[in-house]
C-alpha positions in Angstrom: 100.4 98.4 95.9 101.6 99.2 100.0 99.6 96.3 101.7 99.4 97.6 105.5 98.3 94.2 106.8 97.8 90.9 105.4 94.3 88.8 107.2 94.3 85.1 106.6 90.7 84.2 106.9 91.3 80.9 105.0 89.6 77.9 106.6 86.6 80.6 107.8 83.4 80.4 107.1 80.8 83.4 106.5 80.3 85.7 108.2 83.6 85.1 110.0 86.3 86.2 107.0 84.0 89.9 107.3 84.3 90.0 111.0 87.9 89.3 111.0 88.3 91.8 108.5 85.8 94.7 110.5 88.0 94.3 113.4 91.3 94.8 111.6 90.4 97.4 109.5 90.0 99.3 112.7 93.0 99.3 113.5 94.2 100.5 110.2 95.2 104.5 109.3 92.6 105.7 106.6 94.0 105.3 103.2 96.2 102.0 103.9 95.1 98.7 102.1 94.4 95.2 104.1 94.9 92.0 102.2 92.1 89.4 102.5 92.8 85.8 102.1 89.7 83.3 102.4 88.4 80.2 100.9 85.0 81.0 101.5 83.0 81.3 98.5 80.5 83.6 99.8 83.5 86.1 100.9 83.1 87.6 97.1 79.8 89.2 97.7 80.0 89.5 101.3 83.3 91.4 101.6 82.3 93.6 98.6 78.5 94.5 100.1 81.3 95.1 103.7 83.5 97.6 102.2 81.1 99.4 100.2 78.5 100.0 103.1 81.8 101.0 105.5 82.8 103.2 103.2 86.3 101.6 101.8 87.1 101.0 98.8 87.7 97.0 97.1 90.5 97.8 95.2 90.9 94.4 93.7 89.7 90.6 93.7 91.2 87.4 92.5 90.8 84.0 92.7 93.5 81.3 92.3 93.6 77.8 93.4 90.2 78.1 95.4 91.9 80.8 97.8 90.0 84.4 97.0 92.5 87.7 97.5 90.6 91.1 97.7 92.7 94.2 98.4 90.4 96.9 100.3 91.5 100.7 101.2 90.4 101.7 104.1 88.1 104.9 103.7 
């Protein structure tokens, strides 16, 4: 996977991790994938409900050690 940009929202607290991520996805070219990192446990439905309803696409999710990864393409 080509990861455009990497967004360290750790430490953030909802809605903050999906604002971060809005405005840097903007300045992303259509097809290239941002890297979310947060801690906030409300990121997993918030940044899923964010890229579906902007029209990207959550490529992938983890969580390990209480940090949540999601890989979205921008659409």
């Amino acid at each position: 996977m080509n990861i455009a940009k990497v967004l360290d929202a750790k430490g953030l607290a909802c809605p903050m991790p999906v604002v971060r991520a809005r405005k840097t996805i903007k300045e992303m070219e259509a097809g290239e994938v941002l890297e979310i990192q947060t801690t906030d446990k409300g990121s997993v439905a918030d940044l899923s409900a964010w890229a579906k309803s902007g029209g990207h696409e959550m490529i992938d999710q983890k969580e390990e050690a209480g940090v949540f990864t999601f890989w979205i393409k921008k659409g």
